[in-house]
C-alpha positions, 0 to 999 in steps of 0.5 A, spaced: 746 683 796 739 682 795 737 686 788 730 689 790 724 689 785 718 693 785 712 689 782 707 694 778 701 691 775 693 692 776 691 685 776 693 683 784 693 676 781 699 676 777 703 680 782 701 674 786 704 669 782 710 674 780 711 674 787 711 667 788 715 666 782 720 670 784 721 667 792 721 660 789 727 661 784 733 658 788 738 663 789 736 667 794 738 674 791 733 677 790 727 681 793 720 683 791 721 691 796 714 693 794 708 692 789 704 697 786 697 697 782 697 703 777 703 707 774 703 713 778 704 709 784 709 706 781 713 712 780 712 714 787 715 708 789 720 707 785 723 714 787 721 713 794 725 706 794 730 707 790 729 698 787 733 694 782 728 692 777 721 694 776 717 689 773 712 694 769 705 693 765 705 696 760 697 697 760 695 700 767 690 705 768 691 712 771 698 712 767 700 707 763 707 703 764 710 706 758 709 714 761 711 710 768 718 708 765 720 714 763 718 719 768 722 713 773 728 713 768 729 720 767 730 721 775 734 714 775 736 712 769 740 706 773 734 702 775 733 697 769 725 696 768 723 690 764 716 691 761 710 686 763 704 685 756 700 681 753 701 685 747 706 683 742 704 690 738 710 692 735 708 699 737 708 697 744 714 694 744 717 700 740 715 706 744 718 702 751 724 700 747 725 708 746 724 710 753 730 705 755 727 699 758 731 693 758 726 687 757 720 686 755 716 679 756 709 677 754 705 675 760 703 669 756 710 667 757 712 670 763 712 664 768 717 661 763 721 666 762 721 671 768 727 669 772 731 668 765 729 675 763 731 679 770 737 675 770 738 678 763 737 684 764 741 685 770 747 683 767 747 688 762 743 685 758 736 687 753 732 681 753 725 680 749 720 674 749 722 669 742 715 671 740 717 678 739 724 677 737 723 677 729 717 682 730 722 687 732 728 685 728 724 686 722 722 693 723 730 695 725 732 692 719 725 695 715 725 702 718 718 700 719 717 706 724 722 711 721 718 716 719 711 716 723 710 720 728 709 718 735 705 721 741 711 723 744 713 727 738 708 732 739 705 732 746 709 733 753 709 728 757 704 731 762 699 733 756 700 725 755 698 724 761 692 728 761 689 724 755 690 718 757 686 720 763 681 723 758 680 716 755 679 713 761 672 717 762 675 721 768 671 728 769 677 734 768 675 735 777 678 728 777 683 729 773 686 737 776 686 732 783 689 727 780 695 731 778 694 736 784 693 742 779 688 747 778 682 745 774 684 751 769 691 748 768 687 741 766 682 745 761 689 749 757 692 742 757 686 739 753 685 745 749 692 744 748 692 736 745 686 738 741 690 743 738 695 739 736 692 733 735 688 737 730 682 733 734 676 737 737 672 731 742 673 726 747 670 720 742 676 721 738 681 722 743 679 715 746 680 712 740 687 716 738 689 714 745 688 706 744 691 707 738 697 710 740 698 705 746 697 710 752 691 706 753 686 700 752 679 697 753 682 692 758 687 696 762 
């Protein structure tokens, strides 16, 4: 039986060479089902048709992949999801650890590197690019990260959301239709973060947000 695998990245280029990867390898055990540009039509897919594998990019506008996977393993913690970057930051690959993905390679590497890491992780495996490895080690070892607290920490998970969609200079109708919630429940979640960011303005928000991972100047 074929394992299914949902391609998620905004660049339509790397999902073509995913694709191809992926239909070249020599065991025909495995199916790309569907792709997807963003991460919220990740999620949507993802519960719609219930994949294997998701090939996540951690960076994608309308809500990144980090949020993506957790909205997806927290309805379906069976599916594995490998995380997909050109970030090697460890804040990046330690916030996608803490939501359960099972893998995560660099894009620089990913031809090299992808059918080794799928077959990895769908054996139960947690497989990291060589790159990153020792970054990683280091902060477990040094307990780096211990005692900061992440946006995970103090925001919920749709107030994360709505501030990465702030971030992304989308207006608060955008967002309310985005969300498929009113415009006043979009202004109590923005008055909401500011509160607990203890932050009052958008150019601040933008820079906690990139700062936080939630998003980047080139997703």
């Amino acid at each position: 039986m074929s394992m299914k695998i949902l391609l998620a990245d905004d660049h339509g280029i790397v999902r073509n060479g995913l694709r191809s990867m992926i239909e070249k390898q020599t065991e025909d055990d495995l199916e790309v089902i569907a792709e997807a540009e963003n991460g919220r039509v990740a999620v949507e897919l993802a519960h719609k048709l219930n994949p294997d594998i998701v090939i996540m990019d951690v960076s994608m506008p309308d809500l990144n992949g980090i949020e993506a996977s957790r909205q997806i393993l927290s309805k379906n913690p069976k599916i594995k999801i490998m995380a997909l970057s050109m970030h090697s930051n460890r804040r990046f690959v330690a916030d996608m650890l803490k939501v359960g993905v099972t893998g995560y390679v660099l894009k620089e590497s990913v031809f090299d590197e992808l059918i080794l890491a799928i077959r990895a992780i769908t054996a139960g495996n947690t497989y990291l690019s060589p790159k990153i490895t020792g970054a990683v080690v280091e902060d477990y070892v040094a307990h780096l990260t211990a005692d900061k607290v992440s946006v995970s920490d103090i925001l919920t998970g749709r107030e994360r959301e709505v501030l990465q969609l702030m971030a992304e200079g989308k207006s608060t109708k955008q967002i309310a239709a985005q969300l498929c919630v009113s415009v006043k429940t979009v202004e109590s979640n923005r008055r909401q973060i500011m509160i607990k960011l203890d932050i009052d303005n958008v150019a601040e928000l933008t820079k906690y947000a990139i700062r936080e991972g939630l998003t980047t100047l080139d997703s």
